[in-house]
C-alpha distance (Angstrom), angle and dihedral (degrees) to the residues before:
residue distance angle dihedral
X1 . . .
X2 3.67 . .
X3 3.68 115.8 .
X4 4.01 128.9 -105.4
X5 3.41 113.1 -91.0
X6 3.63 124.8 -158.4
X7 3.86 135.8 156.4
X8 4.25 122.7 -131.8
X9 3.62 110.5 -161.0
X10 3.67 114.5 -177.5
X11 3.75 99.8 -150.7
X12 3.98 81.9 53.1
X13 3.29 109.6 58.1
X14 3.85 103.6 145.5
X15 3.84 71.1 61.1
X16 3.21 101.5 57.4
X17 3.80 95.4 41.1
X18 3.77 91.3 62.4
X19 3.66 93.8 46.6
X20 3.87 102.9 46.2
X21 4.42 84.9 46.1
X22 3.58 95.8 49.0
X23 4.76 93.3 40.2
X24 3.74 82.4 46.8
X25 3.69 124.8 5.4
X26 3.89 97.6 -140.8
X27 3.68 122.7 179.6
X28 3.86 116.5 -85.5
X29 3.71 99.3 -109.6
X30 3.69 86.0 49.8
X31 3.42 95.6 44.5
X32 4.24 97.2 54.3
X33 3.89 78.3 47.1
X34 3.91 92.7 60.3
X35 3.71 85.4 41.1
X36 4.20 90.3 56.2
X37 3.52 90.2 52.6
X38 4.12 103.6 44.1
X39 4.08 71.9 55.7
X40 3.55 90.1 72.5
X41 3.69 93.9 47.1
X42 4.23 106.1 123.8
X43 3.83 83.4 -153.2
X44 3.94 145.5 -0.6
X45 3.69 115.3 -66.7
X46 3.76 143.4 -174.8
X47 3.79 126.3 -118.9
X48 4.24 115.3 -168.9
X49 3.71 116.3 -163.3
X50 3.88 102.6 -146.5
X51 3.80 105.2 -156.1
X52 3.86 92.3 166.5
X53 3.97 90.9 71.5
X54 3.84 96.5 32.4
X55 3.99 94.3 101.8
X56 4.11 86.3 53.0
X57 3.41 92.5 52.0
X58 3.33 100.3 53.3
X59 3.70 91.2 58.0
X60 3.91 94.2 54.5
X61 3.69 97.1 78.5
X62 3.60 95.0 -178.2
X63 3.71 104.4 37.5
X64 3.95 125.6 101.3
X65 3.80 105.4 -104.3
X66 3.80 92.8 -147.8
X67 3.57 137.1 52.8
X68 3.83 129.5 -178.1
X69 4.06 117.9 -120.4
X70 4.08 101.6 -135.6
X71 3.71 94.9 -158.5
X72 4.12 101.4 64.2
X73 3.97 99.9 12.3
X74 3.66 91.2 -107.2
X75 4.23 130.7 161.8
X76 3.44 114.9 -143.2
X77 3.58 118.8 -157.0
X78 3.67 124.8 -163.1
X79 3.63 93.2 177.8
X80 4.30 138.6 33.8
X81 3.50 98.1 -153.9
X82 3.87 111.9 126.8
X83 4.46 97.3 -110.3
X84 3.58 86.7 44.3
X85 3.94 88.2 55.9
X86 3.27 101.4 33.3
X87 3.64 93.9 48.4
X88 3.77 93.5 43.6
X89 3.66 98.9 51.2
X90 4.06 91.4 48.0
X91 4.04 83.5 53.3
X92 3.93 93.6 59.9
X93 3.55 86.2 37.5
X94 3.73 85.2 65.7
X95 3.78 93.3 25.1
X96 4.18 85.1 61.9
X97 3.55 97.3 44.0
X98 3.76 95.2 58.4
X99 3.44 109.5 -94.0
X100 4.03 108.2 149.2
X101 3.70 112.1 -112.5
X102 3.84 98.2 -178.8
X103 3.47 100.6 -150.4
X104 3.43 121.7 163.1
X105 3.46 101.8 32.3
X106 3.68 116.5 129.1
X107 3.55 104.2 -116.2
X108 3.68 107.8 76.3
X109 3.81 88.7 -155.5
X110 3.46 98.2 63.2
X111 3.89 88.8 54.3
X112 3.92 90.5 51.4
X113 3.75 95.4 48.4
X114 3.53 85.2 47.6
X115 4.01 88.5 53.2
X116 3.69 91.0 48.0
X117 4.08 92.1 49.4
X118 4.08 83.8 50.9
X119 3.80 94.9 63.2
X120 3.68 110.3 59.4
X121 3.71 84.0 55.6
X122 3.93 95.6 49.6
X123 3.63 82.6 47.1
X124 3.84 92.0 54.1
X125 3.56 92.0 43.2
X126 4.06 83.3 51.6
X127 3.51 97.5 56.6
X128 4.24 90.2 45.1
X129 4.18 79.2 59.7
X130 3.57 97.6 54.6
X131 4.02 86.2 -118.3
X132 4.27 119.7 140.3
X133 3.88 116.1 -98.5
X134 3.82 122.1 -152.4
X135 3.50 109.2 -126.4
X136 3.80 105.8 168.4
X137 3.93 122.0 66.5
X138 3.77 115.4 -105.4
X139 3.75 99.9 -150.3
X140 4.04 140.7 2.3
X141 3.38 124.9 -130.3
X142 3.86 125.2 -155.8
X143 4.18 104.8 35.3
X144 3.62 119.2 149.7
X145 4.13 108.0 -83.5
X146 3.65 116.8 -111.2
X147 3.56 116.9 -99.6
X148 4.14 114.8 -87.2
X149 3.48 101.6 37.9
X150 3.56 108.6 153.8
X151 4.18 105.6 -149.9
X152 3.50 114.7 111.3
X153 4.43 92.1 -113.6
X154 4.08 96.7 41.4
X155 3.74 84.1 -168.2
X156 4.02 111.0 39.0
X157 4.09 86.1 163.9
X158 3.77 84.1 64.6
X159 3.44 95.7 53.5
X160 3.62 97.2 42.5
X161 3.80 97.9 64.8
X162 3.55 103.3 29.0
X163 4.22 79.1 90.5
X164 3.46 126.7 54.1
X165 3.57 98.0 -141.9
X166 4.08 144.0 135.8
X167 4.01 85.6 -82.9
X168 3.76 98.0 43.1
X169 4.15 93.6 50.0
X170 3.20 104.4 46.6
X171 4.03 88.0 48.2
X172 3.83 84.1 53.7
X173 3.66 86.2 52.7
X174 4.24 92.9 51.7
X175 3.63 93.8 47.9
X176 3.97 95.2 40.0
X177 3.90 82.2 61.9
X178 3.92 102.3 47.3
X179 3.82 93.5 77.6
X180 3.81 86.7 178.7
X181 3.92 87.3 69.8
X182 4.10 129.8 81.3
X183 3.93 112.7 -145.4
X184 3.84 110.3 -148.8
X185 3.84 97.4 -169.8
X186 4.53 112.0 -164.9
X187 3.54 112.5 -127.0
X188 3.63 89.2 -103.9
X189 3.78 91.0 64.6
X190 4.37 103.5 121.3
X191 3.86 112.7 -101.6
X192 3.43 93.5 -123.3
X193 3.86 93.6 57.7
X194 3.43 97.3 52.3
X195 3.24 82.6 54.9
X196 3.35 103.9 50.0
X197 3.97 86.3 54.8
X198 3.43 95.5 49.2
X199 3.93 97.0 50.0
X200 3.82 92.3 39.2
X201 4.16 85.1 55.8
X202 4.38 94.8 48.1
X203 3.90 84.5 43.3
X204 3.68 98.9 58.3
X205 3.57 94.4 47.4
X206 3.80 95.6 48.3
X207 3.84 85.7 45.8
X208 3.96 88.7 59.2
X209 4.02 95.0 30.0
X210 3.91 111.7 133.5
X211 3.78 86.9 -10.2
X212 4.20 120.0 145.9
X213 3.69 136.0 -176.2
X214 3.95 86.6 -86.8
X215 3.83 100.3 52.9
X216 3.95 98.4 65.7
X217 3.99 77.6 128.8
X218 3.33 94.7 64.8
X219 4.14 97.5 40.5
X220 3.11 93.6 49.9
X221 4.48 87.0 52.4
X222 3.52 86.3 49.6
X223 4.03 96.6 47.7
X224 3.41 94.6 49.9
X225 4.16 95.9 52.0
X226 3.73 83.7 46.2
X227 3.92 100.6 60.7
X228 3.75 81.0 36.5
X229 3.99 88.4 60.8
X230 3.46 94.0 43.4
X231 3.93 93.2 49.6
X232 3.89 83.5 57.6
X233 4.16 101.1 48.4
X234 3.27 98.2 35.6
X235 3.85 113.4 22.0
X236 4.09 94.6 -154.6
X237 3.98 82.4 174.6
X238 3.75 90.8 65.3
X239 4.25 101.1 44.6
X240 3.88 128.7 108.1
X241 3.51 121.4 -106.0
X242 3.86 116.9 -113.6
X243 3.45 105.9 -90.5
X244 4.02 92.2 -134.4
X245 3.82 93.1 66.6
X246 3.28 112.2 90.3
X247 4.01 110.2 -142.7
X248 3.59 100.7 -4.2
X249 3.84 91.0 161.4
X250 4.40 88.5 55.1
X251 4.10 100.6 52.4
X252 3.99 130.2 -18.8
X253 4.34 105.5 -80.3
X254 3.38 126.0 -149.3
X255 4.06 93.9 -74.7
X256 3.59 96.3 60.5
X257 3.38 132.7 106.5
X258 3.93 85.4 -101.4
X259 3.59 101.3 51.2
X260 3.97 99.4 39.0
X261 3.77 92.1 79.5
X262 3.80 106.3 6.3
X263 4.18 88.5 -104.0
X264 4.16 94.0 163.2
X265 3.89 112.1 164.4
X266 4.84 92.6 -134.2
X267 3.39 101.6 -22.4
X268 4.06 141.3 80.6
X269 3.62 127.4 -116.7
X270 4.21 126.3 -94.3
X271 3.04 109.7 -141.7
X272 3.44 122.0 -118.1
X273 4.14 145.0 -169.2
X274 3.52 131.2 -167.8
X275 3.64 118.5 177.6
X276 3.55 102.1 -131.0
X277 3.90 100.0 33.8
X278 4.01 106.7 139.8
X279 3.02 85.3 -167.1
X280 4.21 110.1 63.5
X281 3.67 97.2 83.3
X282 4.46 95.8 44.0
X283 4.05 80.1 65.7
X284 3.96 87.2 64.1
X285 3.72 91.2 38.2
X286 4.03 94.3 60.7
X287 3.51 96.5 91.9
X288 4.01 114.7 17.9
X289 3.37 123.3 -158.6
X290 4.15 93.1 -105.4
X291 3.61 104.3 40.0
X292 3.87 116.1 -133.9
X293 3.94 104.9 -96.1
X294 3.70 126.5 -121.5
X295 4.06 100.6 -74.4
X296 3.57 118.2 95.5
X297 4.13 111.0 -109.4
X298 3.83 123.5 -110.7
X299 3.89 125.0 -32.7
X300 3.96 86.8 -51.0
X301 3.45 104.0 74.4
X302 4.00 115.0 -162.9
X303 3.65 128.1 -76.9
């Protein structure tokens, strides 16, 4: 199925109205929304609806379901709904003006603490629209499993950042930019993970602090001293690999920052199984069925 193909040209934005209605038939207060923000646009742009990876998508509950293709300044949407829109077309909004995106460089935490720095901004930028921001998390990842479940690690969260390793960092670094997510982190979790969190969490917002549309300049200063910083305290270049992923030096496994959530840049997940992955049965744990309630868990409240 080849994707839906449709250019938004800012200085055309009657245009661009009719195009985004008729590829996906938002509602009409979304719809002058998506028109606001193709406003801000420095210069045409293309947005491709991928319908072939829509059903995948939807399944990755945590994953961005857009990604930007570098090569012909195009959006691709794996979803219509009106966040995933919104949210996607305020991304190439920044992604046009200048702001650096660092994909493709090889450490995958550098391009999630780049994501994380991203979204205080869009959320500024938001607010400047008039549009509703999401301030409280929708889910927490890492609280204590309920009693009886069957896998052979009943708490893979545990056992994921009770090392400070490769693995455990640049999870740190994927949750630390989900600022929809709580981390409740056991009191066996390593010092130096915590930490790691923590840090990665205060960076991102000073990266974005104060910072408009206009100053892409300036983020893009501030995001590049920041990875510096965090080459120097915590030296993620220089850590072991977990020992339960199996060739984490060929292609990310299912404990990297790639495989925690499903976040893949154009293309689906392969599945994968490793026999002593800890982590296998957290992925189904993300989101249970009854969703913790509004009190903080335990005496470790989360992150």
């Amino acid at each position: 199925m080849i994707p839906t193909l449709i250019q938004l040209d800012p200085d055309n934005l009657s245009g661009a109205r009719r195009r985004l209605f008729e590829a996906c038939h938002p509602p009409s207060d979304t719809l002058d929304a998506l028109v606001q923000i193709v406003a801000l646009f420095p210069r045409p742009a293309l947005l491709a609806i991928d319908e072939l990876q829509a059903e995948l998508y939807r399944q990755l509950v945590l994953a961005d379901k857009f990604t930007f293709d570098l090569e012909t300044d195009t959006l691709i949407v794996y979803a219509t709904d009106p966040d995933t829109l919104i949210d996607g077309l305020i991304e190439m909004a920044m992604y046009l003006t200048g702001f650096s995106t660092m994909m493709g460089n090889a450490d995958a935490w550098v391009v999630e603490f780049t994501a994380g720095a991203w979204k205080p901004v869009k959320n500024r930028i938001k607010r400047q629209l008039g549009l509703p921001v999401r301030d409280k998390p929708r889910g927490v990842v890492g609280l204590p499993p309920t009693p009886g479940g069957g896998s052979d690690d009943p708490y893979p969260f545990r056992t994921l950042v009770s090392t400070y390793d490769r693995g455990s960092f640049e999870q740190m670094a994927l949750l630390a930019a989900r600022d929809e997510i709580a981390v409740y982190f056991p009191p066996e979790a390593h010092p130096k993970v915590l930490a790691a969190y923590v840090y990665m969490r205060r960076a991102m917002q000073e990266v974005a602090q104060g910072i408009g549309l206009e100053a892409y300049q300036a983020f893009n200063e501030r995001l590049i001293e920041a990875l510096q910083r965090m080459e120097i305290l915590f030296a993620p270049s220089t850590l072991p690999p977990p020992q339960w992923i199996a060739g984490v030096d060929d292609e990310p496994g299912p404990g990297s920052a790639s495989g925690l959530l499903g976040f893949l840049p154009s293309a689906p997940p392969r599945p994968r199984q490793t026999p002593d992955d800890p982590f296998a049965a957290f992925i189904e744990q993300l989101f249970p069925d009854d969703p913790p309630g509004d009190d903080s868990p335990g005496d470790n409240p989360p992150a």
